[in-house]
C-alpha positions, 0 to 999 in steps of 0.5 A: 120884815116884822108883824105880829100874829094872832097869839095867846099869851105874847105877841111872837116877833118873827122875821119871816111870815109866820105859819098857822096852825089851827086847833078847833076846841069847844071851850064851853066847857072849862076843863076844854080849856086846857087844850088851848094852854098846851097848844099855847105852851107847845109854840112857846116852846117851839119858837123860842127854841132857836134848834127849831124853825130858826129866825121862823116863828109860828102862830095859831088860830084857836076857834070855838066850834060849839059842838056843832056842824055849822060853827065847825063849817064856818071856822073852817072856811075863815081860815080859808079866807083873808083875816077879818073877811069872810070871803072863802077860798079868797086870800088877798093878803099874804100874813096867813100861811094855813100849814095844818090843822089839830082837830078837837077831841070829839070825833065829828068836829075832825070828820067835818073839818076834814071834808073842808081841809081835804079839798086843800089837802091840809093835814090833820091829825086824828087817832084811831078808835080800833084800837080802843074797842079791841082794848075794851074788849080785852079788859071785860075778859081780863075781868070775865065781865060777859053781861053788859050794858052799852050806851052809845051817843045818839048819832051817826058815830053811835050807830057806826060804834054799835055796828062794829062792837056788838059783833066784836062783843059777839065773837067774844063770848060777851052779850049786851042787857039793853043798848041805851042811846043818849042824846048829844045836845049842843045847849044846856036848855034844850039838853034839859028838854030832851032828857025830861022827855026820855027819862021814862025810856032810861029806866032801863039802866036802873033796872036791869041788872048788869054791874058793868056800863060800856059808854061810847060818846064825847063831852056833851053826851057826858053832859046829859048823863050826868042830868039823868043820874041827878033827876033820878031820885026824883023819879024814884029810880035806885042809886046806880052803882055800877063800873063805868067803862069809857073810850078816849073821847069822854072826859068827866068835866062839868058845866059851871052848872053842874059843878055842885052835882054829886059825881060818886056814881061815877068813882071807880069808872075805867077809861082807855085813854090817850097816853099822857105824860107831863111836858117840862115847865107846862106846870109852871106856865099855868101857875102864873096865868091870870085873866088880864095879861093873855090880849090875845085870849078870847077864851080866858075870861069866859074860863074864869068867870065859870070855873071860879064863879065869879064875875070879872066885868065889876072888876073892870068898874062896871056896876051890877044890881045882882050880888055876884062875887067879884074875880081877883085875878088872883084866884090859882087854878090848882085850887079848881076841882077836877071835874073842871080843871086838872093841872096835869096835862091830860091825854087829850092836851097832850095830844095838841102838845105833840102835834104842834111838835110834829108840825114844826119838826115837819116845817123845820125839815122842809126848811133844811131841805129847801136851804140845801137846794137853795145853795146848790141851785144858787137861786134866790131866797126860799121862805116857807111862805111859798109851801102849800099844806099838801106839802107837808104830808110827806114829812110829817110822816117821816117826822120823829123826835122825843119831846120834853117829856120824854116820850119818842113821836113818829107815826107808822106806814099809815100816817098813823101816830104809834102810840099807847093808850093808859087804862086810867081808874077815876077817883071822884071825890064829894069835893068834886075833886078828880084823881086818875090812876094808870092802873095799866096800860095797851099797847097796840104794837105788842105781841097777840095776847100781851096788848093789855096789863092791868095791876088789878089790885091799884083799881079802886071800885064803887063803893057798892062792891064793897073792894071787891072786884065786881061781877058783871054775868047774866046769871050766876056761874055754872060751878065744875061739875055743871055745864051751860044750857041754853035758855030759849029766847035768852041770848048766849049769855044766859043759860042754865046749868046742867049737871054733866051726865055719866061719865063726864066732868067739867072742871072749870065754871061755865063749861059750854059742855062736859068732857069725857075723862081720859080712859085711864082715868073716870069722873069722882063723884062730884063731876068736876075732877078726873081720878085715875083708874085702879087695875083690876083683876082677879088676885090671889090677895083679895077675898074672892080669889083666895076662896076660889084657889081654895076652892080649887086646891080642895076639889083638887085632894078630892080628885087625888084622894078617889083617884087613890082609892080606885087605885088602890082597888083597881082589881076590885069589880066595882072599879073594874066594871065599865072600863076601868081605862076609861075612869082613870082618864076621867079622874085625870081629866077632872083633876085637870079641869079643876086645875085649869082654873088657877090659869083664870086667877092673877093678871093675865099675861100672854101664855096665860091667855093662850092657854086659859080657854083653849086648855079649858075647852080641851080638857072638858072635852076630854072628860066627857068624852070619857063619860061619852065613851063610858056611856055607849060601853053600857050600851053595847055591852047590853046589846051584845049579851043578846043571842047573835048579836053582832055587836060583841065585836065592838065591845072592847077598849078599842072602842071606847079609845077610838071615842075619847080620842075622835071626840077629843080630836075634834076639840083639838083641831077647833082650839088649834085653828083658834089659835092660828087666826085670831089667838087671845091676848092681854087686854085693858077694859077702860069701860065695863066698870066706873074707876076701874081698868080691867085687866083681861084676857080678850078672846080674840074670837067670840065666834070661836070661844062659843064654838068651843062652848057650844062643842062641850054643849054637844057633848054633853048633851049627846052623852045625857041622851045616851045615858037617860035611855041607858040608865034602865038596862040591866047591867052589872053597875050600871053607871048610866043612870048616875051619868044621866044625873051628872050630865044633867047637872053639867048642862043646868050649870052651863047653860046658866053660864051663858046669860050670867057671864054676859051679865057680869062685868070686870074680874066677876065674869072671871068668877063666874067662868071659875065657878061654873068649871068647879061647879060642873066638874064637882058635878061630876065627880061627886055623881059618877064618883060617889056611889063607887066610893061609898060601895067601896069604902063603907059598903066592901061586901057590896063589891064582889063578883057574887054580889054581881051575879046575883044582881043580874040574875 
């Protein structure tokens, strides 16, 4: 059995009947054109290809949907009705045999075929948008383009893309200037109606200042904008140079109409678009068309006459009073400019390519699979004449092949087909010439993280960036050493910068807050870099130790020096009166408190921490117990020259001895229970000084160290008292009166000590600690010791026993 189909470029013999597959294009736009070549090209292919389908041949149906609802609705139902017979649901003859159906590129033609095509449950093949909005997204990070501006068609697809992007967008740290929605007119006169209308509320786009454009709308919606950007001079409106960022749906073609208006505000736009790739032989199929050999092309005219401007009709004898060109038929479409026609197959095209394959490989499987059961069950002849389109679903879901292109077909678990997506650069020409670039590619399958690449330096700009890769942010970037401030009332987006506060960097722009450095390491000066800390502590090799140990070094000779020449007179009265005993313990326990201060200078190790206030505490108390004891000797002496005294019985060195060591003992026993619960040790201060890490001997125990302190204090303060009500008695070289100085001296020095150390920071605390020890010890060497020495050494006719006696008489 022969018959003929409805066809585009032949009449397809077959010799069973024939399945159909339907593609719903509107072609009022030339460049839509395409997609009916590559469905004509793809069953061109498929029937003459005797591996597919043998002895079956396919036909096709292409209908114009005229971007509307009711012409879709309306081819739909054709297709369910007997041919020539508009009688739905109907089909009283058996030469049409509906298989499945390629939806169109604009979204709402599939939505309303398919809730037609679903009560048969045809299959219909539709991609996925997820993936193009997630890939958008990863392209305005990949360029840190945060300030944007959205257009969305004015329909139902355009709210549901505005309802998933901005949260998207939000989550991303991405803000949106303005959301502009567009219109979708089916008509160029009432598109023109309705863009004049609204032209005021479009200002927006000129006028706000973001430099990236992300557009989601179809074919008509492109339509309309272009008639906004070309009124725009006229209403005074600044030349938009901006980067376009658009989905898969939009195609930069024209109406014969617009074909002369300017397309360079649009050079450089960037599109995810739809992998495409070049079938074997589909440029040669083109090249050889012609407007009068296709019978069966009810579009092919139409495409010709607007896309070379020119009229077929007087070509056929028919006479015109306007002068129009007149079409040869000879006209090559390579000579089109892009915005109308483009010779490569694009994405969408390739798409109808892929899914004609899939439908014949699908068919082709079931014929297998019928032929095999056809000869186990030996029943009669099985054609697929007798499949239903529902059929059809599980094996197109199970189809794969590599096409002529080379690219492998298959779909995933979701019937969904897993593909790829080209981030295409557009170049448009003042010719009106179109050239895309793959300057990337999304792969939707790869790892988190690697879904996108781009080759930035393939991307051609706006002429307005002059090469430059734009920015696109709602102020200028807060530079390191700078964070974000919230602006009130202004999205995230848009913020201040603040300068990040002390202590504190940002190394990166638009920091959302300052960081604190490391504690080895402190802000430089400009904030935005983490310099490591120098060790710092008091050396022997810097200015202020070597002063000091000098210093140490010279009170040191002194002390050695009276201590020798109270030796060398020992038997003298002058060294003799007061206990004698007692100055030597005193002498020796300033040489050694002058000593203890090299135990302060150089980097602190643990022994030296053990020992630098225990030894210190210990010595001192020592010394003025000493002075303590000296203090009460005078006293005593004086009481017990009285008649009858009875205090003459503690006269004497054990008295003085029983002083030192009680006085000492106590001092002892306070360092030592310091020692047992919470000893000192080495420790780092990361945070007194700016840059530096202080080296330092922690006292383990402040409670502790201010109980060894405020026991010298007592001391001290003890033996002024004594001394100040001492200093009057007449007594062979009363020494009380040059204690009571020298206690007033040692207690001026450390009570000054307190607030001063407190007030320091870093290896000057140091200082102030070694300072005071030589200061208070100096004061009483140099009171106590002095007038002695001078008697001694300048005034020896001073330092008899004769003198003595006079002076107490």
């Amino acid at each position: 059995m022969v018959s003929q189909v409805i066809f585009l470029y032949n009449n397809l013999k077959f010799t069973e009947q024939p399945a159909q597959i339907l593609i719903d294009e509107p072609v009022s736009v030339p460049k839509n054109y395409q997609h009916v070549l590559a469905l004509a090209f793809a069953v061109k292919e498929i029937n003459e290809n005797p591996n597919i389908l043998s002895n079956i041949s396919l036909g096709f149906h292409i209908l114009n949907s005229y971007y509307t609802a009711k012409m879709t609705y309306k081819a739909t139902l054709s297709l369910l009705s007997t041919q020539q017979r508009f009688v739905p649901n109907f089909i009283c003859d058996n030469q049409n045999n509906l298989i499945a159906l390629i939806g169109g590129c604009i979204s709402e033609i599939s939505a309303n075929m398919a809730i037609i095509s679903a009560i048969h449950k045809t299959p219909q093949m539709v991609p996925n948008e997820a993936h193009q909005h997630t890939g958008v997204v990863q392209l305005l990070q990949h360029f840190r383009w945060t300030w944007i501006g959205l257009l969305a068609v004015d329909d139902d697809k355009g709210d549901q893309f505005l309802q998933i992007i901005v949260p998207m967008l939000s989550q991303n740290d991405i803000c949106y200037s303005f959301i502009v929605r567009i219109p979708k007119w089916n008509y160029l006169d009432e598109m023109i109606d309705y863009g004049l209308q609204r032209s005021v509320s479009y200002a927006i786009m000129f006028e706000r200042n973001p430099s990236v454009f992300f557009i989601y709308g179809e074919p008509p919606s492109f339509q309309v904008l272009r008639l906004i950007v070309f009124i725009a001079p006229l209403m005074e409106y600044p030349p938009l140079g901006k980067v376009w960022i658009v989905t898969s749906h939009w195609d930069f073609a024209s109406l014969s109409v617009q074909k002369i208006w300017d397309m360079q505000t649009f050079h450089g736009s960037l599109s995810v678009t739809v992998h495409s790739n070049q079938p074997l032989g589909f440029l040669n199929f083109i090249k050889v068309l012609w407007p009068f050999w296709a019978k069966g092309d009810g579009f092919i005219q139409d495409f010709w006459e607007q896309a070379f401007s020119c009229s077929l009709k007087m070509s056929k004898g028919q006479k015109n009073e306007k002068e129009e060109k007149i079409c040869t038929g000879e006209e090559k479409l390579e000579n089109l400019a892009g915005i109308l026609f483009e010779m490569k197959m694009t994405g969408h095209s390739y798409n109808v390519y892929n899914a004609a394959y899939a439908v014949a490989y699908a068919l082709h499987t079931i014929y297998k699979s019928s032929s095999k059961q056809r000869r186990l069950e030996e029943r009669e002849r099985v054609t697929l004449q007798n499949i239903q389109p529902w059929q059809v679903h599980h094996f197109l879901r199970s189809t794969s092949f590599n096409n002529s292109a080379g690219d492998t077909v298959l779909f995933d678990d979701n019937g969904e087909l897993v593909t790829g997506f080209d981030v295409t650069n557009w170049l448009m020409f003042r010719n009106g010439s179109v050239v895309r670039v793959n300057v990337g590619r999304l792969e939707p399958q790869a790892p988190p993280g690697k879904e996108l690449t781009i080759n930035d330096d393939q991307i051609v700009w706006h002429p307005n960036f002059n090469q430059v890769l734009p920015t696109s942010v709602c102020n200028d970037n807060c530079h390191p050493g700078y964070s974000r401030k919230k602006k009130e009332g202004e999205k995230f987006c848009c913020y201040d910068c603040a300068p990040c506060p002390e202590g504190m960097i940002s190394d990166k722009d638009d920091m959302d807050a300052c960081v604190k450095c490391p504690e080895d390491q402190y802000p430089n000066k400009g904030k935005n870099q983490c310099i490591s800390k120098v060790l710092s502590y008091l050396s022997y090799k810097e200015d202020l130790g070597i002063i000091l140990a000098t210093s140490v070094i010279s009170f040191c000779l002194i002390t050695v020096l009276v201590f020798g020449i109270f030796m060398k007179h020992k038997d003298t009265p002058i060294v003799k009166a007061n206990n004698r005993t007692l100055t030597y313990i005193l002498l020796f326990s300033l040489l050694l408190c002058f000593l203890c201060s090299f135990l302060f200078i150089g980097q602190p190790r643990k022994e030296i921490c053990l020992l630098q206030q225990t030894a210190f505490g210990s010595i001192f108390s020592v010394a003025l117990s000493s002075i303590l004891a000296k203090t009460i000797t005078v006293v005593l002496a004086f009481m017990a020259t009285k008649p009858g005294s009875r205090m003459r019985k503690w006269v004497g060195t054990r008295m003085a001895s029983a002083i030192v060591l009680s006085c000492s003992f106590i001092q002892a026993g306070i360092c030592t229970l310091w020692l047992s619960t919470s000893p000192p040790f080495p420790d780092k201060d990361m945070h007194s000084v700016n840059g530096e890490i202080i080296l330092k001997c922690n006292e383990g125990s402040a409670t502790m160290f201010y109980c060894v302190l405020g026991y010298m204090g007592f001391l001290a303060i003890i033996s002024f008292i004594v001394a100040f009500l001492a200093r009057k008695l007449p007594n062979s070289f009363n020494e009380a009166k040059f204690i009571t100085f020298s206690m007033l001296v040692f207690c001026s020095v450390w009570l000054s000590f307190v607030p001063t150390y407190l007030s320091t920071k870093g290896k000057y605390m140091i200082a102030v600690e070694i300072f005071s020890i030589l200061s208070s010890s100096a004061g009483l060497l140099g009171c106590i010791f002095s007038p002695k020495c001078y008697i001694i050494i300048l005034k020896p006719e001073l330092n008899i026993r004769e003198q003595l006696i006079r002076k107490t008489q």
